[in-house]
C-alpha positions, -999 to +999 in steps of 0.1 A: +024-025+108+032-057+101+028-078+065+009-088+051-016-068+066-047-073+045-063-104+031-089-115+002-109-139+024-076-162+035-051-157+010-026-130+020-023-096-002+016-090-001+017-049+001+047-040+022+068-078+025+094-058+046+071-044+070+072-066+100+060-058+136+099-044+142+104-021+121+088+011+112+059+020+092+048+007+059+031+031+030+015+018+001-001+044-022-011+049-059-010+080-073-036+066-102-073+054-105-066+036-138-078+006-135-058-017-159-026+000-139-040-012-109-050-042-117-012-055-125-008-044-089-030-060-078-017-095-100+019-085-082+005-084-047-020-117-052+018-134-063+034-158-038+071-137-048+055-104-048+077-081-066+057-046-063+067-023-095+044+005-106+053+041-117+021+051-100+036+030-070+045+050-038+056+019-018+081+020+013+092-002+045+106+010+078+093+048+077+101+068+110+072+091+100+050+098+074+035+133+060+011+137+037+005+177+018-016+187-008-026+218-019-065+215-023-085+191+002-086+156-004-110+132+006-087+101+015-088+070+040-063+056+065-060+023+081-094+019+064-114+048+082-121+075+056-108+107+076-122+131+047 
């Protein structure tokens, strides 16, 4: 991982600022659809000082590992492949 990892045409979108190419992994994950939540996210990350704040932020730099549970299937996507 490395940041920013993902773009809007060229402008960088700030997810992870700690994750460089160094350290471990970076997660980014809402735990809501709502889309005036998400939107402020998505005003923090489109800021040149991103400061990422959200309660339905799961956000983290420099992970070892990573693992995800749930107790009834969920479709989801990773690295941007959906994986069901």
């Amino acid at each position: 991982n490395s940041s920013p990892w993902t773009y809007a045409n060229a402008r960088p979108v700030w997810t992870n600022p700690g994750t460089t190419f160094e350290t471990g992994l970076g997660v980014f994950a809402t735990t809501s659809m709502n889309i005036w939540a998400n939107l402020r996210l998505v005003r923090q990350m489109n800021s040149r000082k991103p400061r990422l704040e959200a309660k339905h932020l799961i956000r983290d730099d420099d992970l070892a590992w990573l693992q995800v549970t749930s107790d009834t299937p969920v479709a989801c996507q990773i690295d941007g492949d959906y994986v069901g």
